[in-house]
C-alpha positions in Angstrom: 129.3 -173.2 54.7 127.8 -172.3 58.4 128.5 -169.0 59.8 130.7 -170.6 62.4 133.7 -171.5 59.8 133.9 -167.1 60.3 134.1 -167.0 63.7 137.4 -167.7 66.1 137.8 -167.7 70.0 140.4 -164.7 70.3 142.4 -164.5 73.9 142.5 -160.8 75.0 143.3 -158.7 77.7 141.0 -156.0 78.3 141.6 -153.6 80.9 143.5 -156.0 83.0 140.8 -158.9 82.4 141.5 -162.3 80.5 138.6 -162.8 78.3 138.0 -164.9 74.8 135.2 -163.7 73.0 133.8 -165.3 70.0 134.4 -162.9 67.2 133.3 -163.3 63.6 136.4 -162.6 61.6 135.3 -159.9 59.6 134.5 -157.5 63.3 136.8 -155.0 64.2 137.7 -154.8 67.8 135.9 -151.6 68.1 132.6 -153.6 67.5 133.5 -156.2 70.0 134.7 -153.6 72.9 131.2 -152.1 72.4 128.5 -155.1 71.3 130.1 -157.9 72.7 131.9 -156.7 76.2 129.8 -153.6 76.8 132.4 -150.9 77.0 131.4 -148.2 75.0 134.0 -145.4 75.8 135.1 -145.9 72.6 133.1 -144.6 69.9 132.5 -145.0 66.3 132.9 -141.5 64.7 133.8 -141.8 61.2 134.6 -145.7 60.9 137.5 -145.0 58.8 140.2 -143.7 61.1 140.2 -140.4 60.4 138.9 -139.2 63.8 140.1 -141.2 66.8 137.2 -141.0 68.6 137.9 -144.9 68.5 141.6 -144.6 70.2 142.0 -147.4 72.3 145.7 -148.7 73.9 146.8 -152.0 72.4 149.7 -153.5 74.4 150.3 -149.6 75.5 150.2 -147.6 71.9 147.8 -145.9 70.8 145.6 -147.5 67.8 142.4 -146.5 65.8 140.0 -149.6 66.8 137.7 -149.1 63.9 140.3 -150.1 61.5 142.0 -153.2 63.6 140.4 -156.8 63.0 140.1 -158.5 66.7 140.9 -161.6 65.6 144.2 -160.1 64.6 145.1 -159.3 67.6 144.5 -162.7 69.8 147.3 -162.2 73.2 146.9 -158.7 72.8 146.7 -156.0 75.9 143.8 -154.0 75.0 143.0 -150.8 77.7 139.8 -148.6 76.8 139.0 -145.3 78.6 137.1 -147.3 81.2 140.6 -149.3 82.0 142.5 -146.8 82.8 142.8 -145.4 86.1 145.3 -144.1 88.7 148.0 -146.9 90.3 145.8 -147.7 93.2 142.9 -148.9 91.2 140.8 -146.4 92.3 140.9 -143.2 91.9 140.6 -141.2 87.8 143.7 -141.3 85.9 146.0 -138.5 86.0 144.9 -137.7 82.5 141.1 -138.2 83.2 141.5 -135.5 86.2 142.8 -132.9 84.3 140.2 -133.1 81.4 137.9 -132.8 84.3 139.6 -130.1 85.8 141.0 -127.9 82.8 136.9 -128.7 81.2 139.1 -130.5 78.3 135.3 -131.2 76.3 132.3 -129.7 75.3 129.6 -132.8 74.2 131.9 -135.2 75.1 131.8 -137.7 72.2 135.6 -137.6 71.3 136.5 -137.3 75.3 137.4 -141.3 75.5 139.3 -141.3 71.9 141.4 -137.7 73.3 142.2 -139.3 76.7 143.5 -142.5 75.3 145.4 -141.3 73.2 147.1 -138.5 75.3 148.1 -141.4 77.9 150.0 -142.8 74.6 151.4 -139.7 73.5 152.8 -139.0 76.9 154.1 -142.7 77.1 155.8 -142.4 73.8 157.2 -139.2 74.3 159.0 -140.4 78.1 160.2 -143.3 75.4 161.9 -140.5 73.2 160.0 -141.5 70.4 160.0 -138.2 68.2 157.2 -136.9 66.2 157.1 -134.3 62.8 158.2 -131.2 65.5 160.6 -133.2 67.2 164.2 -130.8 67.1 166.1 -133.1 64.6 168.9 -132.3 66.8 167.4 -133.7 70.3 169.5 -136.9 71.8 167.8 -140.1 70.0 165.9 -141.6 72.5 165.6 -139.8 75.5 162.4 -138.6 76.8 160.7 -135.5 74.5 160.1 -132.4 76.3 156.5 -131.5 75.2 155.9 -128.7 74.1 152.2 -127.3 73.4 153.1 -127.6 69.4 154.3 -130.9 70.5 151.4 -131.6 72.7 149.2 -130.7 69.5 151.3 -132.3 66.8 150.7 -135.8 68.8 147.3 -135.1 69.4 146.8 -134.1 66.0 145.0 -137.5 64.7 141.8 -137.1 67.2 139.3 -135.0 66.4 136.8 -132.7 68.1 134.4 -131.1 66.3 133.3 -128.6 69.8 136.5 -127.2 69.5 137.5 -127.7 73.2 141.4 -128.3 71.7 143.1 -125.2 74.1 141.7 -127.1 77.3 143.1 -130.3 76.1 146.6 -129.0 75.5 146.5 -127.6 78.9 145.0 -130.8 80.2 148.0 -132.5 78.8 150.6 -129.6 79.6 149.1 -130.4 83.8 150.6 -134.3 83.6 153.8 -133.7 81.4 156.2 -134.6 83.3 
């Protein structure tokens, strides 16, 4: 059997671009963000999802790319740290400018993973989805106040090993709503 029979044309979205890369069906789509379209904001930390410092948006949520197949995920919206930006195109993120301005990392590496995923906390928080230190009580489905233990608790699955997690929480406490 060629090598071909493993491979599949697989309509994305990234970052607001149509694309169809070729992708062997064994690649993850962390692999093809970085070795087949260049974007390397992503990064491969532990390669078992454990770290996040391969969080990536797909169709808005937040998702570990080292553990999704891209050929899985043909019609999918996929938005990488280098997609996001504010509404006129242009200018950082909201999120991006307060890691900037609160100094929200030290080397760096799990920067990409921390601000993607924040963007997805704070999206599914204004959707009222609860998380572990969610008040049981709280109405079902309205927007979650967060909290720095909330903040924290959303946060929780990305990792930096620098230890720059007080500036992040205050990064994230600057575009809460």
């Amino acid at each position: 059997m060629g090598t071909d029979v493993f491979r599949s044309e697989v309509p994305l979205t990234v970052n607001g671009s149509p694309c169809r890369p070729t992708v062997d069906h064994r690649s993850t789509l962390l692999d093809v963000l970085r070795e087949q379209m260049g974007l390397t904001g992503a990064k491969k930390g532990c390669d078992h999802g454990q770290c996040g410092a391969c969080t990536v948006l797909v169709d808005g949520r937040r998702a570990n790319s080292c553990l999704l197949l891209a050929v899985a995920h043909e019609g999918c919206d996929i938005t990488t740290v280098e997609g996001l930006h504010a509404d006129d195109g242009v200018e950082l993120h909201p999120v991006q400018r307060a890691f900037l301005e609160r100094d929200a990392f030290q080397c760096g590496y799990c920067t990409p993973g921390q601000i993607c995923s924040a963007v997805g906390a704070l999206a599914e928080a204004a959707a009222g989805n609860p998380s572990h230190v969610t008040d049981p009580d709280a109405d079902t489905g309205a927007p979650v106040e967060l909290t720095r233990e909330e903040i924290r608790e959303r946060l929780s699955g990305n990792l930096c090993r620098c230890g720059a997690y007080p500036h992040i929480v205050e990064a994230v406490e600057d575009v809460t709503p």
